[in-house]
C-alpha positions in Angstrom: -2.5 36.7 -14.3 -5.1 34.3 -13.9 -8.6 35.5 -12.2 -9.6 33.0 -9.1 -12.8 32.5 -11.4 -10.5 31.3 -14.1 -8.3 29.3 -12.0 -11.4 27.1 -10.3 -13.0 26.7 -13.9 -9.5 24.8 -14.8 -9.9 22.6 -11.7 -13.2 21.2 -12.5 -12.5 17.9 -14.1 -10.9 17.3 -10.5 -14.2 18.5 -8.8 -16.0 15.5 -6.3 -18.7 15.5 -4.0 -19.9 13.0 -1.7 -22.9 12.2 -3.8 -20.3 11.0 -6.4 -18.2 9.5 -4.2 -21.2 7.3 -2.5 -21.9 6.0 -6.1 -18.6 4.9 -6.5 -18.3 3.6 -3.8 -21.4 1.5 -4.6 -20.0 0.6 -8.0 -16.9 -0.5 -6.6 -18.3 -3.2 -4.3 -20.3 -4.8 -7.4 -17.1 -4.5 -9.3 -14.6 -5.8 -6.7 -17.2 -8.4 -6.3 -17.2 -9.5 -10.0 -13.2 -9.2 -9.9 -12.5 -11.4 -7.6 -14.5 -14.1 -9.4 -12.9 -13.4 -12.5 -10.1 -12.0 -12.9 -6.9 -13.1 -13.0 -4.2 -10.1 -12.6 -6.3 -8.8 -9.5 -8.0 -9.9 -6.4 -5.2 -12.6 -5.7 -5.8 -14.9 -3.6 -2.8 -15.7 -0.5 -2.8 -18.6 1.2 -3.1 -17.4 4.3 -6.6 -18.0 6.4 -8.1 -15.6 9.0 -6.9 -17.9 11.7 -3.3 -16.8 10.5 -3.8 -13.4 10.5 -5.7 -13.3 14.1 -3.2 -11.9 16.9 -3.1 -15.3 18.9 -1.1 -17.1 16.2 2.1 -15.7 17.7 1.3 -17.5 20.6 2.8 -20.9 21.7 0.9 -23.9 22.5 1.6 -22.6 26.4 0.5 -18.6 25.4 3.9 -17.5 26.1 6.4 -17.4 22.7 9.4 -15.1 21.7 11.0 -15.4 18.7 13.5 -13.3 16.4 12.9 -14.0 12.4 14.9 -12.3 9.4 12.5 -10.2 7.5 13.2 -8.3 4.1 10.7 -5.9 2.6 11.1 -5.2 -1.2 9.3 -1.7 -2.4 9.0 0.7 -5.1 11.3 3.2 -3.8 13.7 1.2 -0.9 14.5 -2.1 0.5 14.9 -3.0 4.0 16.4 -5.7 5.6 16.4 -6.6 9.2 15.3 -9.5 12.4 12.0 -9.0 13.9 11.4 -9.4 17.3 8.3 -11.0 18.6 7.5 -10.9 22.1 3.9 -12.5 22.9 3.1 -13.2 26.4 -0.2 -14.7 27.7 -1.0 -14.4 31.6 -3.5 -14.5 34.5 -3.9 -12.1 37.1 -4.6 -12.7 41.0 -8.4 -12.4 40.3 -8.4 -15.0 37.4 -8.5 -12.2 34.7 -6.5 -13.3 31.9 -4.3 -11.2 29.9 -2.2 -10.4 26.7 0.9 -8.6 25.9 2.7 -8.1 22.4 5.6 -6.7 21.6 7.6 -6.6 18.3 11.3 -5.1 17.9 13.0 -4.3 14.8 16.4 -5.0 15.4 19.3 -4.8 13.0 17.5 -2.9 10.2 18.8 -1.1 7.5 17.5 0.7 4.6 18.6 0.7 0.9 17.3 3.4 -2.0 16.6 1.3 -5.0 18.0 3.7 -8.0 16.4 4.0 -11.7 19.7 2.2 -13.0 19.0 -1.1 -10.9 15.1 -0.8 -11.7 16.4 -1.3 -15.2 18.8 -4.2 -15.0 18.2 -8.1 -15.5 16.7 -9.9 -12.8 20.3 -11.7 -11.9 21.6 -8.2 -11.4 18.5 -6.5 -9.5 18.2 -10.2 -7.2 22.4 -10.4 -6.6 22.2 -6.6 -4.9 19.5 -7.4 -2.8 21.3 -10.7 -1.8 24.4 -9.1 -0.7 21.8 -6.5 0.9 20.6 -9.7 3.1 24.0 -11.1 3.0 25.0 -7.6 5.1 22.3 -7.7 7.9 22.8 -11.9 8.4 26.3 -11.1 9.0 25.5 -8.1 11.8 23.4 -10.7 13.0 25.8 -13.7 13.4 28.1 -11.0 15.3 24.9 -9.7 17.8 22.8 -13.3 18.1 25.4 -16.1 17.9 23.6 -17.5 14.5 24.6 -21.0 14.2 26.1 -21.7 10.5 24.7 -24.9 10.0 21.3 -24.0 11.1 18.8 -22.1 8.4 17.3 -18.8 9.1 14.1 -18.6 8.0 13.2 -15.5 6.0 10.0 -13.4 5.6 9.4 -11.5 2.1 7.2 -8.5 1.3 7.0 -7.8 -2.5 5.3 -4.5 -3.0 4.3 -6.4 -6.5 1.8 -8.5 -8.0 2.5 -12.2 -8.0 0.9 -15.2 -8.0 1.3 -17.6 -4.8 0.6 -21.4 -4.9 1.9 -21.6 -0.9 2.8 -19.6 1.9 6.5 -19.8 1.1 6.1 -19.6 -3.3 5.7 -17.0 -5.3 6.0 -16.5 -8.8 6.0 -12.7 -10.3 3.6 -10.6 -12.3 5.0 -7.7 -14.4 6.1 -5.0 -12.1 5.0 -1.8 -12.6 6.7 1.0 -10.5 9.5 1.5 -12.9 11.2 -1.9 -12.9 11.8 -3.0 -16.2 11.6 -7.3 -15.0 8.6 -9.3 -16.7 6.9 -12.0 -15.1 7.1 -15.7 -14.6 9.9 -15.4 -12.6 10.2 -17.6 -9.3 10.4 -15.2 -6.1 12.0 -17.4 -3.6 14.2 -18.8 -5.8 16.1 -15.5 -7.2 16.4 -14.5 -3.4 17.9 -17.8 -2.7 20.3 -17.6 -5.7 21.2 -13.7 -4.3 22.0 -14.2 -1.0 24.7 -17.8 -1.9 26.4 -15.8 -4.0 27.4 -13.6 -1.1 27.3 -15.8 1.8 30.7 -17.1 3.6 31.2 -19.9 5.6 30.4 -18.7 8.7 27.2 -17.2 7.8 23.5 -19.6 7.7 21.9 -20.2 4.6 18.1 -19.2 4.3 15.0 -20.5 3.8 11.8 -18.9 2.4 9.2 -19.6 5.1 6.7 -16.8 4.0 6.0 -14.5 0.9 3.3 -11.4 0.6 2.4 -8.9 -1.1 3.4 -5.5 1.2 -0.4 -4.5 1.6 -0.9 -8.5 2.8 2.1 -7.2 5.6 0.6 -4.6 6.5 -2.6 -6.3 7.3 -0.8 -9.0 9.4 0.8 -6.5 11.1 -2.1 -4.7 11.8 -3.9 -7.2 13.3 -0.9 -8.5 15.2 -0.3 -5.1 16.8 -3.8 -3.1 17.1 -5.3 -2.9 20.4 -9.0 -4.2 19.3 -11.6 -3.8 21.9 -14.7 -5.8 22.0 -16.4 -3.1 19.5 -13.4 -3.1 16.5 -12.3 -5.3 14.3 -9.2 -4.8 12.3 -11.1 -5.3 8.9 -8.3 -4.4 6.3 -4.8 -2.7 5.0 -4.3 -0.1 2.7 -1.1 1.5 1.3 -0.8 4.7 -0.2 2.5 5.1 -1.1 4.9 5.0 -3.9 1.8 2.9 -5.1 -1.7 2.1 -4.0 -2.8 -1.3 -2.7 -5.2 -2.8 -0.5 -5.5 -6.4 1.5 -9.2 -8.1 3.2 -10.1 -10.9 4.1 -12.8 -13.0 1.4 -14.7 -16.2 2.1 -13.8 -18.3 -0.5 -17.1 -18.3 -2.1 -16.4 -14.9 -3.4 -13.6 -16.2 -5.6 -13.4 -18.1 -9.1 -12.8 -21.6 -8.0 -9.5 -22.0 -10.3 -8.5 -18.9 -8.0 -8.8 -20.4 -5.1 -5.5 -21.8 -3.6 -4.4 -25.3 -3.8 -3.5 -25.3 -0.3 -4.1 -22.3 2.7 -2.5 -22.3 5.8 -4.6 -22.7 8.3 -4.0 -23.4 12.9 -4.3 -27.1 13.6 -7.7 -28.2 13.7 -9.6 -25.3 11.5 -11.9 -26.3 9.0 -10.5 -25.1 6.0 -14.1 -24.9 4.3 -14.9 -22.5 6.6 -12.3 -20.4 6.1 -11.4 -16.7 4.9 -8.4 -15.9 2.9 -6.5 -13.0 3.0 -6.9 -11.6 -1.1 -4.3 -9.1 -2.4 -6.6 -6.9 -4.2 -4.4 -5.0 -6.9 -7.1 -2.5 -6.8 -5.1 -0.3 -8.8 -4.9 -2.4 -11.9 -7.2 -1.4 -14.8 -9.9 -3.5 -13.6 -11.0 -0.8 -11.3 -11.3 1.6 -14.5 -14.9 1.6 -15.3 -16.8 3.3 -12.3 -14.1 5.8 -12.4 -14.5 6.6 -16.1 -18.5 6.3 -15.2 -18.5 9.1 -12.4 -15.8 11.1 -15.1 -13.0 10.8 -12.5 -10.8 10.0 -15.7 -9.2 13.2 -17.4 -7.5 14.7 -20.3 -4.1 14.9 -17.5 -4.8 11.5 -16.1 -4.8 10.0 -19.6 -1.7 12.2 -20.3 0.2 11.2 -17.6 -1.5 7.4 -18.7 0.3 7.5 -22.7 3.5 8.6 -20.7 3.8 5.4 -18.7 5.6 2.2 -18.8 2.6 0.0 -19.3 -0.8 2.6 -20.7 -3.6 1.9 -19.0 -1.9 -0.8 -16.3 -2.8 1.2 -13.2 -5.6 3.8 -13.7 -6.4 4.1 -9.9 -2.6 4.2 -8.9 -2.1 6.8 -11.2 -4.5 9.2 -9.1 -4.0 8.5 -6.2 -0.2 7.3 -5.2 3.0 8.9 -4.4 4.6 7.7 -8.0 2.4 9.7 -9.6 1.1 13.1 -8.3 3.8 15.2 -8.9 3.8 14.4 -12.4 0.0 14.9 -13.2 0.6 18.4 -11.4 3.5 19.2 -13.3 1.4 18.1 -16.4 -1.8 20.2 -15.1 0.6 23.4 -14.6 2.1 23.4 -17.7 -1.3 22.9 -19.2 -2.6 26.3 -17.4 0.2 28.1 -18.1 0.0 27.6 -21.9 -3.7 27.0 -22.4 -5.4 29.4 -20.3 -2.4 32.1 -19.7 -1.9 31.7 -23.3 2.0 31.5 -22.4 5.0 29.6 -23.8 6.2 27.1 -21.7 9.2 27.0 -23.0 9.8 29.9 -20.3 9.8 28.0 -17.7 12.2 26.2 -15.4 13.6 23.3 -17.5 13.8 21.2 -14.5 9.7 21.9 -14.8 9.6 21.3 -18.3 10.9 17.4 -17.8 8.6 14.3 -16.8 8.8 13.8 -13.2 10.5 17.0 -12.9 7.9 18.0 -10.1 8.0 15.9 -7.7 5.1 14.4 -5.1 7.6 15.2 -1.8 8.1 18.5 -3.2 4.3 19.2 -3.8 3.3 17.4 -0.3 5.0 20.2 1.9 4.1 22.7 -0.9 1.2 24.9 1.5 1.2 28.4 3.4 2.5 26.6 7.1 5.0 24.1 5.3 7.9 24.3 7.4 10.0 24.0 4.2 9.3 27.7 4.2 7.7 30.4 2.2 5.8 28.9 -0.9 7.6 31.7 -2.5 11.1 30.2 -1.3 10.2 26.8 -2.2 9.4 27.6 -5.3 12.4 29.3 -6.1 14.7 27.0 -4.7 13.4 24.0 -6.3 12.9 25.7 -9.7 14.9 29.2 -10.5 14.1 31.4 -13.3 16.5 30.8 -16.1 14.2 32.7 -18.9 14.4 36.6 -18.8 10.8 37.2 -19.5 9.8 34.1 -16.1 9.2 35.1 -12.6 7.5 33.3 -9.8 4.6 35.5 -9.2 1.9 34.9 -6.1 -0.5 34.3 -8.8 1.6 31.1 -9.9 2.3 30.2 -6.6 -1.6 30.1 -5.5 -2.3 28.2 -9.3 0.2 25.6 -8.4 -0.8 25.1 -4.7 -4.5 24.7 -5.5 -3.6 22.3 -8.4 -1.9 20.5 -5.4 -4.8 20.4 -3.2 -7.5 19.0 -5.8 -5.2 16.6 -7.0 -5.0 15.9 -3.0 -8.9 16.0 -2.6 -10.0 13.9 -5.4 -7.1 11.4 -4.5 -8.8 11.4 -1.1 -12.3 11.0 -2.0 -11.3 7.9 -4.8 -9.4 5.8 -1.5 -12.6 6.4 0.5 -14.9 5.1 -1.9 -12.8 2.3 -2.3 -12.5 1.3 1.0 -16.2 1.9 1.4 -16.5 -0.2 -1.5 -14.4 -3.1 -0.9 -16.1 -3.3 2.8 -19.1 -3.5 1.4 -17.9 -6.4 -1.0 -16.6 -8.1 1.5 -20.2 -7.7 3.4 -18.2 -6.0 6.8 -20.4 -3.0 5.9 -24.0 -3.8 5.5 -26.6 -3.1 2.9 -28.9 0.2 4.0 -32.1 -1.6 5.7 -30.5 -4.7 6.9 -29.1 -5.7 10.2 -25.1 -5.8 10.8 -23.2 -7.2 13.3 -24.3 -5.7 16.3 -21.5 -6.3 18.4 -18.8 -4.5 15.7 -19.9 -0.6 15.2 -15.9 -0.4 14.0 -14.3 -1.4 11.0 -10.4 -0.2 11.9 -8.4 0.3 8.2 -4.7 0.2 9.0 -3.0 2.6 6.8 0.9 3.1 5.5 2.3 5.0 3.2 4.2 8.3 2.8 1.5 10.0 0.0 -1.2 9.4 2.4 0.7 10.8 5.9 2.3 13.6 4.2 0.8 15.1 0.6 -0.9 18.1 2.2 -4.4 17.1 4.4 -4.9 13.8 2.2 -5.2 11.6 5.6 -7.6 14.0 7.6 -9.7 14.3 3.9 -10.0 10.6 3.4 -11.4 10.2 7.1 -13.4 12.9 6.2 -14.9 11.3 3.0 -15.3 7.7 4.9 -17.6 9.4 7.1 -19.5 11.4 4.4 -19.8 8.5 2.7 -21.9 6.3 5.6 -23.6 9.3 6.5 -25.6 9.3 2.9 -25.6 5.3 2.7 -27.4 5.0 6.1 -29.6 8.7 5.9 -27.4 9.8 8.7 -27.7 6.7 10.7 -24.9 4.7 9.8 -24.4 1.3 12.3 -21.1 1.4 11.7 -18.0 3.9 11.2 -14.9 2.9 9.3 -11.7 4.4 10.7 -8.3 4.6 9.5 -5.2 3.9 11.9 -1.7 3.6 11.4 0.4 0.9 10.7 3.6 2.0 9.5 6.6 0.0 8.5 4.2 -3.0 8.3 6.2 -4.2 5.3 8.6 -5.5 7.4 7.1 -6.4 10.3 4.4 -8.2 8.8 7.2 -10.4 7.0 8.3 -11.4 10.4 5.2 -12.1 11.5 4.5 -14.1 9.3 7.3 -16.2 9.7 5.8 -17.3 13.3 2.8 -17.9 11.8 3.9 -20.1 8.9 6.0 -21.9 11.6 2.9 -22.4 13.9 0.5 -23.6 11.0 -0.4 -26.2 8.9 -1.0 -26.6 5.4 -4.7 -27.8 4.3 
């Protein structure tokens, strides 16, 4: 039932090699270059500078500060709600050799699944649940800390969404994406406000928006805030692969459109803010990024399936091979297309939980291997997805059709983030052209990454390191002056909010 010959034949359109990927990621940086002078839905600029989102701006003027901030972090698939505990301490040894210890707690947190049915309510309905969300962890919090009623907390947002920031504390939304049915135009920090009264007593604080991001913006700050640079590295960006896909980096300002460029930044007292770089939510996914993928033919007939099915066709091409939302689906769709097309088979056979869109899920196909310690492949298969036709049974030739389905999907998701992040490096001129002179004192460009697709959807992590260093190896001729590395950075959505807090606290605006 299916030869191997016949099986790899089907998997072609998913083939990649690194010459392919190094011309991506090539065509990338020219194209992120060009989108963040022109577009508007992508490469958004924050206004947060590089002085904000160095380490030392948790620091007070004395290099000792401790602070505890309320932080909420909206995603695709959850929200979280909880205070965020910053410990920064600066000091000198007996020999004169100064120091610096960080610390960050998450205290008080608690998680939330967002379902479909609030995904496809009204914004007053969607914004009122995750006020009484807040509303739940500011009342643990007046019981544990002593909050004071008649002082304001300040609060710290990630939005795992696009939006469109005119300060550190405002944000107004894009559309969605993700499955959320809310437009755009609709003012952030003033629907949270709106959420949280509604369930707030008398003894509680009100709030205060003192900082917005985007989640990939969080997980940079908290990146940078946390990682243990040494005099070699330098935390040069965030990416999340996730529910979605999303990357932050810092731009000079030169790179960007002047009517992108934000009316005000926040920068530390006394920075020149001409001199600045900003942090930029990239929104790589969106269909900006579509051409060099469509010029390398890393676009499909299943991709452009699983496209026509969507919310928005055509919103996210990028997203839609690469993130969390999405993989499951596109092997369901790639199965089904085997099964019928090339085993010359009715579907209509086969499991109906199979035969329904996002029936196969990307949890279900990330454990999907040989070791999996959800056991057998067999057993999995099975369990998930009983026979209910007489003439269907899970056969070891459909169990080795589906799991390598699942690993090229995995592979060419993989080899797509690399060039990417080569790319956007390179747009950002951290990585430098072949034949000039870098910066000699930086052979490290550290990538903090998040995400449940990329820790857990078979060897996608351990590939994309992989292609990163495939990738410089045929840019430089084997001689590449610099290596790009990924590290994690997990729950950075909600730390980063807190983070940010201190910083917006400690900075001005220019």
């Amino acid at each position: 039932m299916g030869s191997t010959l016949e099986i790899d034949k089907f998997l072609e359109p998913l083939a990649i090699d690194v010459q392919k990927l190094s011309g991506l990621a090539r065509d990338m940086a020219s194209t992120f270059g060009r989108l963040s002078a022109e577009s508007s839905d992508m490469f958004l600029p924050t206004p947060i500078s590089d002085s904000i989102l160095s380490s030392e701006v948790s620091a007070g003027q004395d290099g000792s500060s401790s602070g505890r901030y309320l932080a909420i972090d909206i995603g695709g698939t959850n929200l979280r709600v909880g205070f965020i505990e910053l410990q920064h301490k600066f000091t000198v040894d007996g020999s004169g050799v100064p120091s610096t210890s960080r610390k960050l707690n998450r205290l008080l947190e608690h998680s939330w699944p967002i379902g479909e049915s609030l995904k496809n309510e009204n914004s007053e309905s969607l914004f009122s649940w995750i006020g009484k969300c807040i509303a739940d962890v500011v009342r643990k919090g007046c019981d544990a800390f002593s909050l004071p009623p008649d002082q304001e907390l300040p609060l710290g947002v990630t939005f795992s969404f696009p939006m469109h920031q005119t300060s550190l504390s405002e944000a107004t939304l894009m559309a969605m994406g993700k499955g959320f049915a809310i437009t755009s135009n609709l003012d952030l920090g003033g629907h949270l406000a709106i959420g949280y009264e509604k369930h707030r007593t008398a003894c509680m604080p009100g709030i205060k928006i003192a900082a917005i991001s985007n989640d990939s913006v969080s997980t940079l700050v908290s990146f940078i805030y946390q990682f243990p640079a040494k005099a070699h590295q330098k935390a040069a960006m965030g990416v999340i692969v996730g529910t979605g896909c999303n990357a932050t980096i810092p731009l000079k300002l030169s790179l960007l459109h002047k009517s992108k460029r934000p009316a005000s930044i926040n920068v530390l007292p006394g920075q020149d803010v001409s001199t600045a770089k900003i942090a930029v939510n990239t929104e790589w996914s969106i269909n900006g990024s579509a051409p060099p993928l469509r010029k390398f033919g890393l676009i499909n007939k299943w991709d452009e399936e699983l496209d026509k099915a969507g919310e928005i066709p055509g919103f996210q091409p990028l997203e839609y091979m690469t993130a969390g939302r999405y993989l499951g689906e596109l092997g369901r769709i790639m199965f089904l297309d085997y099964y019928s097309s090339v085993l010359k088979l009715s579907v209509v056979k086969l499991p109906s939980k199979l035969r329904q869109r996002f029936g196969l899920t990307t949890t279900f196909l990330s454990h999907y291997h040989h070791d999996s310690p959800e056991g057998s492949m067999a057993d999995q298969l099975k369990n998930e997805f009983p026979a209910e036709h007489p003439e269907f049974e899970w056969t070891k030739a459909l169990e080795t059709v589906l799991y390598k389905i699942a690993v090229a999907i995995q592979k060419r998701a993989a080899g797509i983030i690399a060039a990417s992040t080569v790319g956007l490096l390179m747009c950002a001129e951290e990585i430098p052209k072949p034949g000039t002179i870098g910066k000699k004192d930086v052979t490290e460009l550290v990538v903090g990454y998040t995400g449940g697709c990329i820790q857990h959807f078979q060897d996608y992590l351990t590939d994309t390191q992989a292609y990163l260093d495939k990738i410089l190896a045929l840019e430089f001729g084997g001689k590449a002056p610099i290596r790009v590395v990924l590290h994690p950075c997990h729950d950075g959505g909600i730390t980063g909010a807190g983070v940010l807090v201190r910083a917006a606290l400690a900075s001005r605006r220019a």
